[in-house]
KOLGU-694395 format. One record per residue (C-alpha): x, y, z. Coordinates in Angstrom, 3 decimals, padded with zeros to 6 digits. Example, Ala and Ser with C-alpha at 12.3 -4.5 7.8 and 13.67 -1.06 7.14 Angstrom:
2
NODE       xx       yy       zz
NODE  012.300 -004.500  007.800
NODE  013.670 -001.060  007.140
This chain:
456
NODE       xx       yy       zz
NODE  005.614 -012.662  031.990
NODE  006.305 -016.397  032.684
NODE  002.821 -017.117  032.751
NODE  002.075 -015.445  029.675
NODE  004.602 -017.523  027.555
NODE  002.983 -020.184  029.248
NODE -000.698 -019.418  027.850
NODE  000.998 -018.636  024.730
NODE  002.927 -022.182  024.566
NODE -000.604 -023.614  025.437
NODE -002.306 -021.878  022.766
NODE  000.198 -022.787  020.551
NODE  000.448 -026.725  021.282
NODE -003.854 -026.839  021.318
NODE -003.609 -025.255  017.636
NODE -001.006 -027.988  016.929
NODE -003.193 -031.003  018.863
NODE -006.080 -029.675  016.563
NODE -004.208 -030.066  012.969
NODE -004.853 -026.061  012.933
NODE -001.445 -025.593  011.845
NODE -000.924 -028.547  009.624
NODE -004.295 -027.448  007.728
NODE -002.784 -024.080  007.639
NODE  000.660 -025.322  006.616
NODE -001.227 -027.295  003.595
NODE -003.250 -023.961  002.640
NODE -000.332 -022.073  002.034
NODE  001.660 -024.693  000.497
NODE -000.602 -025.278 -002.304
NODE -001.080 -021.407 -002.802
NODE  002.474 -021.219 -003.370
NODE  003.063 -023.779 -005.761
NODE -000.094 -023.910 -007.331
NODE -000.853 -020.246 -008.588
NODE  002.539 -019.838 -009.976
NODE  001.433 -023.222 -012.276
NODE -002.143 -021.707 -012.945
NODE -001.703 -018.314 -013.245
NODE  000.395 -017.149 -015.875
NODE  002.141 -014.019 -016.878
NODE  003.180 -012.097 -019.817
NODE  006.300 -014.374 -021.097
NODE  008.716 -012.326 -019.926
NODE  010.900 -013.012 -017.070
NODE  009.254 -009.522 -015.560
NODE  006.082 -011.158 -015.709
NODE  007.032 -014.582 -014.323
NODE  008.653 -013.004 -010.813
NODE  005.615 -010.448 -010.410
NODE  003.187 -013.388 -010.473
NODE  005.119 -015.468 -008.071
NODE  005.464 -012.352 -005.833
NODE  001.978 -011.071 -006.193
NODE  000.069 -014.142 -006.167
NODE  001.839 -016.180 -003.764
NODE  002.007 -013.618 -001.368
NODE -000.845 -012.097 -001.675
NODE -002.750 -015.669 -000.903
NODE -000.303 -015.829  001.623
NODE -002.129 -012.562  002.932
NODE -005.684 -013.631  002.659
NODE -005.241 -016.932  004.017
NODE -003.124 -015.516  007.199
NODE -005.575 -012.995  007.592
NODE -008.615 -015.081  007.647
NODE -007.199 -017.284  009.737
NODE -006.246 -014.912  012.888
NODE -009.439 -012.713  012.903
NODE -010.848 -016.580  013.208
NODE -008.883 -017.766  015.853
NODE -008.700 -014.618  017.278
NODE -012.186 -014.405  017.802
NODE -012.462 -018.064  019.018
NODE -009.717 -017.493  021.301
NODE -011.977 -016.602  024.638
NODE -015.187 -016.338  023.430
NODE -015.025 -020.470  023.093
NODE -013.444 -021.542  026.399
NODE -016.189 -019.261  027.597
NODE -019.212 -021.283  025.628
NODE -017.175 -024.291  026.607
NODE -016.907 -023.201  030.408
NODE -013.040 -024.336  029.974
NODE -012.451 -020.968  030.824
NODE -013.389 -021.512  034.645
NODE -010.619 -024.190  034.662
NODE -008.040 -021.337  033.906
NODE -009.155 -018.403  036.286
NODE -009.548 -020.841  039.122
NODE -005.534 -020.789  038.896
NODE -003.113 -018.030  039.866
NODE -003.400 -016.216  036.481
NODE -005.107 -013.303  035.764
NODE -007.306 -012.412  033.218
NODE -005.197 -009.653  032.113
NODE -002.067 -012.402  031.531
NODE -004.743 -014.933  029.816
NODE -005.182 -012.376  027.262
NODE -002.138 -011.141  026.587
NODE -001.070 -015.116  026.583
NODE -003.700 -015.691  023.878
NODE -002.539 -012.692  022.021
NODE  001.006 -013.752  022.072
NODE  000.335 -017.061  020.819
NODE -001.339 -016.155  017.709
NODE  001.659 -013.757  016.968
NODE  004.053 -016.646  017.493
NODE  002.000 -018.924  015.542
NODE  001.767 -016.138  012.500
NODE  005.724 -015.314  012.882
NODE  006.327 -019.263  012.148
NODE  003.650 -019.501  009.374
NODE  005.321 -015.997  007.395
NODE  008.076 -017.271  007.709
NODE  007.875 -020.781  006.173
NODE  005.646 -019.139  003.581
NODE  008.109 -016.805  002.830
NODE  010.796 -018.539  002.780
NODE  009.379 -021.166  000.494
NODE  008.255 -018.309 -001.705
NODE  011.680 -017.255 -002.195
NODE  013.219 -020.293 -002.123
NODE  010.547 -021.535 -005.123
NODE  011.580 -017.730 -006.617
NODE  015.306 -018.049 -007.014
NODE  014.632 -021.931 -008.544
NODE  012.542 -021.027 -010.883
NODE  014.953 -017.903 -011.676
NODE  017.934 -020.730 -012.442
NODE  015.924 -023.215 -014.419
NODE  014.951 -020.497 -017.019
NODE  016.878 -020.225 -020.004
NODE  017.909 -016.655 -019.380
NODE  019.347 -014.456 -022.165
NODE  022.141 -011.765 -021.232
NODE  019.170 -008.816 -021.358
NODE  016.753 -011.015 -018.991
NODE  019.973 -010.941 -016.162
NODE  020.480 -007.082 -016.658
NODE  016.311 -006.744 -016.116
NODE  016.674 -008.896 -012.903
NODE  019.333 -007.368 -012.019
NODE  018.689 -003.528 -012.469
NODE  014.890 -003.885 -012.183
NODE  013.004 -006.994 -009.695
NODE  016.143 -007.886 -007.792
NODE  017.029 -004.610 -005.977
NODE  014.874 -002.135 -003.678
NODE  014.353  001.276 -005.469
NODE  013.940  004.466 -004.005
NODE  010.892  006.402 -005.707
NODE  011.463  009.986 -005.669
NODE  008.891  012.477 -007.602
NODE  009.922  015.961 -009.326
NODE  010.210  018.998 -007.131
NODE  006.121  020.593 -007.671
NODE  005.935  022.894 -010.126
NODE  004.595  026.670 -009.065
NODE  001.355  027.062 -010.712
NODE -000.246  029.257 -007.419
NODE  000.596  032.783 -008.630
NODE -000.859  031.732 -012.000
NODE -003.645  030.540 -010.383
NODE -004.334  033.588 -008.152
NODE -003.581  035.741 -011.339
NODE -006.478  033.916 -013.811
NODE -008.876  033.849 -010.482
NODE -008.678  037.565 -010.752
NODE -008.808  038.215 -013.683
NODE -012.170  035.852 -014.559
NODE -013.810  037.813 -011.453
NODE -012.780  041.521 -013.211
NODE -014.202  039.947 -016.313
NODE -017.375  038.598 -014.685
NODE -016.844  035.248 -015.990
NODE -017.437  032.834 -013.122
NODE -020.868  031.348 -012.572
NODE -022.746  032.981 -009.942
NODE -022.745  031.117 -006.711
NODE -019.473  029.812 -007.106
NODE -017.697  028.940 -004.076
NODE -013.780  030.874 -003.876
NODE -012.230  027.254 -002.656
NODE -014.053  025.554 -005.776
NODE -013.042  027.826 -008.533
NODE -009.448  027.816 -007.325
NODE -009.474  024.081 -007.217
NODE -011.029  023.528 -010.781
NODE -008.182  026.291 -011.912
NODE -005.531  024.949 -009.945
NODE -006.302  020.744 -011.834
NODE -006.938  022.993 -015.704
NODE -002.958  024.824 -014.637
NODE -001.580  021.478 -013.568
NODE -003.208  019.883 -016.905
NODE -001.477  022.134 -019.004
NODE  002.016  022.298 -017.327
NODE  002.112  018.560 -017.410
NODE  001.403  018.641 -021.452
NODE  003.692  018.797 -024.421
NODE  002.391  019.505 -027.430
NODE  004.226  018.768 -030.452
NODE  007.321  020.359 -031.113
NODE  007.763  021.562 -027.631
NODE  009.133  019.775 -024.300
NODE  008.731  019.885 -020.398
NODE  011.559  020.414 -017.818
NODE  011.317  018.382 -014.610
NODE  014.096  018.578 -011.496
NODE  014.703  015.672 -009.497
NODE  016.207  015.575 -005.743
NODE  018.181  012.668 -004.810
NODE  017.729  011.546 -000.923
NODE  020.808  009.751 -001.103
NODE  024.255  009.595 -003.330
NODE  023.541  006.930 -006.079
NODE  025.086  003.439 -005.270
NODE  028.010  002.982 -007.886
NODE  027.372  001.072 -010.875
NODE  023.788  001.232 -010.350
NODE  021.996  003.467 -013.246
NODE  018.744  005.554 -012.277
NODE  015.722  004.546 -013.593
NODE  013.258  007.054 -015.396
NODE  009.805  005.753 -014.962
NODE  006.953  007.245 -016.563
NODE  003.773  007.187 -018.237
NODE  001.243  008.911 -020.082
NODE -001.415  009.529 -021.972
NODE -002.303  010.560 -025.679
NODE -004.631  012.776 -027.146
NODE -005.056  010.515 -030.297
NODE -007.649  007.689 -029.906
NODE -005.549  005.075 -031.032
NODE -002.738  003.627 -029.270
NODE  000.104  004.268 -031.476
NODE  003.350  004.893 -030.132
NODE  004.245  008.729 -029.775
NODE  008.413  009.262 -030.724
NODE  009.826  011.457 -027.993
NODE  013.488  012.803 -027.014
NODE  014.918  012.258 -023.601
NODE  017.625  014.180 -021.697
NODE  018.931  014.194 -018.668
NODE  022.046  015.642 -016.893
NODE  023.317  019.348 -015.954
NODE  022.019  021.165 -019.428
NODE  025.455  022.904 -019.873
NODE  027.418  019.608 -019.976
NODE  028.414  019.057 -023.970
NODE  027.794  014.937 -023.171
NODE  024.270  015.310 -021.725
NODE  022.750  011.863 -021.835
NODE  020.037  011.892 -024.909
NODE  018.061  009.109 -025.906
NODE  015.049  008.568 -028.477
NODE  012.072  006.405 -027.445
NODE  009.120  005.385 -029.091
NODE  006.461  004.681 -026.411
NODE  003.017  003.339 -026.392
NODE  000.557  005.868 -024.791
NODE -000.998  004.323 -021.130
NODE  002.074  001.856 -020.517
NODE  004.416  001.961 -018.135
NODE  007.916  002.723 -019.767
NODE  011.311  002.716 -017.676
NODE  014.679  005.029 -019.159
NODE  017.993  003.717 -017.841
NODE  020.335  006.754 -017.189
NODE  023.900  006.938 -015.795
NODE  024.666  008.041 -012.736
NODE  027.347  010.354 -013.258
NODE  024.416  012.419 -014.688
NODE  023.392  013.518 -011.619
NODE  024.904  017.531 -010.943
NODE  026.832  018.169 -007.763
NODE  024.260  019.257 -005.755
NODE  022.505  016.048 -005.738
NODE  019.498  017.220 -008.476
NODE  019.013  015.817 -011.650
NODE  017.021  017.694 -014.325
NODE  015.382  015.740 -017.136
NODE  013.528  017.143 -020.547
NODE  011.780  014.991 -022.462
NODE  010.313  016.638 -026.282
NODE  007.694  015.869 -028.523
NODE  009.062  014.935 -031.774
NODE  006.561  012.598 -032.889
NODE  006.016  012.976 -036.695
NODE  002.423  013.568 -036.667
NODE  000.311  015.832 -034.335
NODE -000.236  014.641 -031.091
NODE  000.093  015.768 -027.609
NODE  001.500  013.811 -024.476
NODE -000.223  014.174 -021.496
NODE  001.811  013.234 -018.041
NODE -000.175  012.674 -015.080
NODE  001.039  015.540 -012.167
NODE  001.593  013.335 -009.662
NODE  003.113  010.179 -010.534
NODE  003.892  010.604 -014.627
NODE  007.599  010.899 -014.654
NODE  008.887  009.684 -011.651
NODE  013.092  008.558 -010.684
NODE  013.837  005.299 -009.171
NODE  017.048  005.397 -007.035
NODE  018.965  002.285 -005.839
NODE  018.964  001.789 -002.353
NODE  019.285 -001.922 -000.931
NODE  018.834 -005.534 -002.269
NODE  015.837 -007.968 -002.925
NODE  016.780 -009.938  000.262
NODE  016.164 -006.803  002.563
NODE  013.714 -005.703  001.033
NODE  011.938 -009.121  000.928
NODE  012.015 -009.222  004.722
NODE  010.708 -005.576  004.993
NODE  007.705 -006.433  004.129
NODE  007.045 -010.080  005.561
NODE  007.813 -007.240  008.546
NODE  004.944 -005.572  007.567
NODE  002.646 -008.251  006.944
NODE  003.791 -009.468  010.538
NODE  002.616 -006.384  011.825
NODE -000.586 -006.098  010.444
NODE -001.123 -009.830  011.414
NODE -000.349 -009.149  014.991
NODE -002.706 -006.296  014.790
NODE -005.727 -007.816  013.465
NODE -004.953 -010.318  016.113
NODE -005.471 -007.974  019.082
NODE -008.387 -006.468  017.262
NODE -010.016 -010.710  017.081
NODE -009.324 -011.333  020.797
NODE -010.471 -007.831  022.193
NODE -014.384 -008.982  020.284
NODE -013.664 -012.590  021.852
NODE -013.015 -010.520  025.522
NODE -016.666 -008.983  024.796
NODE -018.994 -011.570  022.376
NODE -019.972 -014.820  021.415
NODE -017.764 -016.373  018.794
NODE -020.753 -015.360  016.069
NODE -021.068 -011.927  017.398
NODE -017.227 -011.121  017.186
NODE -016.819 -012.654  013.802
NODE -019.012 -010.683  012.601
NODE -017.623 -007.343  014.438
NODE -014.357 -007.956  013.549
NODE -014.853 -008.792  009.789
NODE -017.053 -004.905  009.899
NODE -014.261 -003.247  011.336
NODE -011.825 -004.240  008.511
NODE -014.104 -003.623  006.272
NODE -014.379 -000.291  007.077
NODE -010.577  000.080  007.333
NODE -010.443 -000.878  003.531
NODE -012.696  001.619  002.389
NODE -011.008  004.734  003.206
NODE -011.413  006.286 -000.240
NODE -015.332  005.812 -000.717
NODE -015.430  007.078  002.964
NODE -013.256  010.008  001.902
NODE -015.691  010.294 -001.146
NODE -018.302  010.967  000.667
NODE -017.145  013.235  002.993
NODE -016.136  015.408 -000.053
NODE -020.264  015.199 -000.594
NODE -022.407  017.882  000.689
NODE -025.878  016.340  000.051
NODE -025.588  012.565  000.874
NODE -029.772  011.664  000.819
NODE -030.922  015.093 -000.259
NODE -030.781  016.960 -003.542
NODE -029.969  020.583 -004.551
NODE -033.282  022.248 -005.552
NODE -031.816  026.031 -006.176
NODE -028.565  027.489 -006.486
NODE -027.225  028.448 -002.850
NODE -029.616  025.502 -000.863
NODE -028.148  024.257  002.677
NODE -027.739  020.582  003.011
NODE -030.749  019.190  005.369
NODE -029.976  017.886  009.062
NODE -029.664  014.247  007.826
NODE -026.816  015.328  005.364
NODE -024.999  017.065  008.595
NODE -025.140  014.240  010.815
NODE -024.055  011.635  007.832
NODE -021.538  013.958  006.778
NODE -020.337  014.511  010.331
NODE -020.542  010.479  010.900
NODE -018.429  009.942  007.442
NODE -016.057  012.188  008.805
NODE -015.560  010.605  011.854
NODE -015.589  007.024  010.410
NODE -012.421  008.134  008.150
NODE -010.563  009.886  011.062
NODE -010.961  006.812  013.115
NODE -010.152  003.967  010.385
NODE -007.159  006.126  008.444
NODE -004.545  005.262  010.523
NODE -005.161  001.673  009.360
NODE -005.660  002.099  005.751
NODE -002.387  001.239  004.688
NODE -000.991  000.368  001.014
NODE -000.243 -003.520  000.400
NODE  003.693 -003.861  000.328
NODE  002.960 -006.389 -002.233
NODE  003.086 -004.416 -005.669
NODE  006.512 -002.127 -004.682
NODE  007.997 -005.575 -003.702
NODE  006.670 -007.311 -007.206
NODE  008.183 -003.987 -009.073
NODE  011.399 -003.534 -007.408
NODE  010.247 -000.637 -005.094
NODE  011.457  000.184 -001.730
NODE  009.625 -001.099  001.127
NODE  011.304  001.125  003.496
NODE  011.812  000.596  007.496
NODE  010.122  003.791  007.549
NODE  007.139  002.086  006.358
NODE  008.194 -001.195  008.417
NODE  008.347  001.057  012.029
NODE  005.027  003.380  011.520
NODE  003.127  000.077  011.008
NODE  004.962 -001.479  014.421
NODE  004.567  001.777  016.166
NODE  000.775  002.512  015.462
NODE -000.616 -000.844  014.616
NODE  000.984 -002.775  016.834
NODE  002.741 -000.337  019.538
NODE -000.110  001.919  019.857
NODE -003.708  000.536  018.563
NODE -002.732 -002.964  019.351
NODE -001.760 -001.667  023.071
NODE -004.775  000.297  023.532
NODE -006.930 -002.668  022.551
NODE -004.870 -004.850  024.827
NODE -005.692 -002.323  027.658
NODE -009.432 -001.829  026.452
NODE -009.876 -005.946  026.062
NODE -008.034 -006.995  029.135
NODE -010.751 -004.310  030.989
NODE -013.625 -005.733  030.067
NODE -012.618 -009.525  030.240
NODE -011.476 -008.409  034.038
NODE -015.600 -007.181  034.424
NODE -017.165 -009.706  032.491
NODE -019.639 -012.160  034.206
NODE -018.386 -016.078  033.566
NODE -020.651 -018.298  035.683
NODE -023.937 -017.322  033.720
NODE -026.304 -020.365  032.380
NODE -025.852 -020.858  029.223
């Protein structure tokens, strides 16, 4: 291992010799304090710490990003052009260690990089937090809603599948359903119209939704409805509704009246001496607007509870974690096309392979699509050969790049969401652990076989 720190240190002072670093330094300087100066938010204190958090950091991102699938691929595949590499394997180092040294110096040189750019970030943050004239209610938002790390936990499902089954039958006694419709379709089409209608409340009337806390709540922390919806009126009025939450036989049930704007985002503060001994929380929320209108919740993320679980500060450094690992994996991925191409060629192979690991849900589109190139001509037709092998080669294209298509940590930081070590170990483990290893393995190979005194 000593003479891998040893490439790594090399790497590292040659990046340094080469104003790499200071250019990079400058980059993410100006991101940082310029976007917060151009960009600006809604007026609200809300809106001034999600644009330092999203903008800063996500040009943070980019610019890190960029930067080691470029130096990654330029790592070999240059001392190669250069024939500098025939100064190195002339030595008592193998071609295995040169990798790994290469590899180890761009995660160094990213891990030094975050974490100046994050710790300017929050530095820049918490200064711009004390010069703002902040009234009593801005302090309690910070507090209870940007600076802390919430736990997002969704209602227990409601069951919809014996109603389902139950309609399904009944439609086929009654010889309602098209002909040549598939069993799997028509139970998916009934099973969206059920969860439509179960997620609606009409005037008058309410929904009941249970909640499952993972953890006790923290004292003097409230829990945070979140929820959303949308309204069958065309305008954008606001719709009056009743909230209630608590065990429904206790006589001081928290109840409070909102009027909320269809399609926004609204948050609910509730006590947490609401929540029953066994850990659940139920909440009912009524129509009583005064004219006719129906809310419509969406059935997966409409009413959701936000549960207190750690600060800002841990939560910051979660995901810089998680940034750090997805650096140190697009590294490996760089310098494995350096082991095999010209700089050009891996460029280019690396910057398709991300790409393709940021489209997982127009791959997953498509693989939902039976004819691809060909059209149905008659009820019952059988996709042609093309549409199986595309199909087949979507399919495979998803499997491969899912693992990899993983959310930004950027908005649940920006929103006060938990980025969780959960979230912070599965990226180490199978970016870093296990796809970054294998690559190591597969790179190192074939730089070990590859052919270094050819004319250029």
């Amino acid at each position: 291992m000593r003479k891998v720190f040893a490439i790594a240190g090399i790497a590292i002072r040659s990046a340094i010799r080469s104003r790499v670093v200071l250019v990079l330094l400058a980059l993410l300087l100006i991101a940082i304090v310029a976007l917060p100066l151009t960009i600006k938010g809604d007026g609200t204190i809300t809106g001034a710490v999600q644009v330092l958090l999203r903008y800063t950091l996500g040009a943070v991102n980019i610019i890190l990003s960029i930067a080691t699938l470029w130096a990654g691929c330029a790592a070999i595949s240059t001392e190669v052009q250069e024939h500098q590499i025939h100064l190195i394997v002339t030595k008592p180092v193998t071609r295995t260690q040169l990798w790994l040294g290469k590899w180890l110096g761009l995660i160094l040189l990213n891990t030094a990089l975050l974490a100046v750019a994050g710790g300017v970030t929050y530095g820049l943050l918490r200064w711009h937090m004390q010069r703002e004239h902040l009234t009593p209610r801005d302090r309690a938002t910070l507090r209870d809603e940007l600076w802390v790390a919430r736990r997002v936990v969704n209602a227990q499902p409601v069951e919809i599948e014996e109603d389902v089954r139950r309609i399904f039958a009944e439609q086929q006694r009654r010889g309602e359903l098209p002909p040549n419709t598939r069993t799997d379709q028509a139970l998916t089409a009934l099973r969206q119209t059920i969860l439509q209608q179960v997620n609606s409340v009409p005037p008058d009337l309410g929904i009941r939704r249970v909640f499952k806390l993972p953890i006790a709540p923290a004292p003097g922390r409230p829990l945070v409805i979140q929820y959303k919806f949308a309204s069958s009126q065309t305008g954008k009025d606001p719709v009056g509704c009743l909230w209630m939450a608590g065990p429904i036989d206790r006589p001081d049930r928290f109840q409070q009246a909102a009027l909320a704007a269809p399609n926004g985002l609204q948050t609910l503060h509730i006590p947490a001496s609401m929540v029953a001994t066994d850990g659940t929380l139920t909440v009912d929320v009524a129509n009583v607007n005064q004219t006719a209108v129906t809310m419509v919740f969406a059935p997966a993320d409409g009413i959701q509870l936000l549960v207190y679980e750690s600060s800002f500060e841990a939560n910051f450094i979660r995901c810089l974690l998680v940034l750090l690992g997805q650096f140190t994996f697009l590294g490996a991925l760089a310098i494995t096309m350096s082991s095999l191409f010209s700089l050009p060629v891996a460029a280019l192979t690396a910057t398709y392979a991300v790409m393709l690991m940021n489209i997982g849900s127009y791959l997953q589109t498509l693989m939902q699509e039976e004819f691809i190139i060909g059209t149905i001509t008659k009820p019952g037709a059988s996709p042609g050969i093309l549409d199986v092998l595309l199909h087949a080669g979507y399919v495979g294209l998803y499997a491969l790049t899912k693992p990899f298509q993983t959310a930004s940590p950027l908005e649940p930081l920006a929103v006060g969401q938990l980025v969780s070590w959960t979230w912070v170990l599965s990226i180490w483990w199978w970016q870093v652990i296990v796809a970054a290893g294998l690559l190591a393995a597969f790179g190192s190979w074939v730089f070990n076989r590859r052919e270094l005194g050819l004319p250029s």
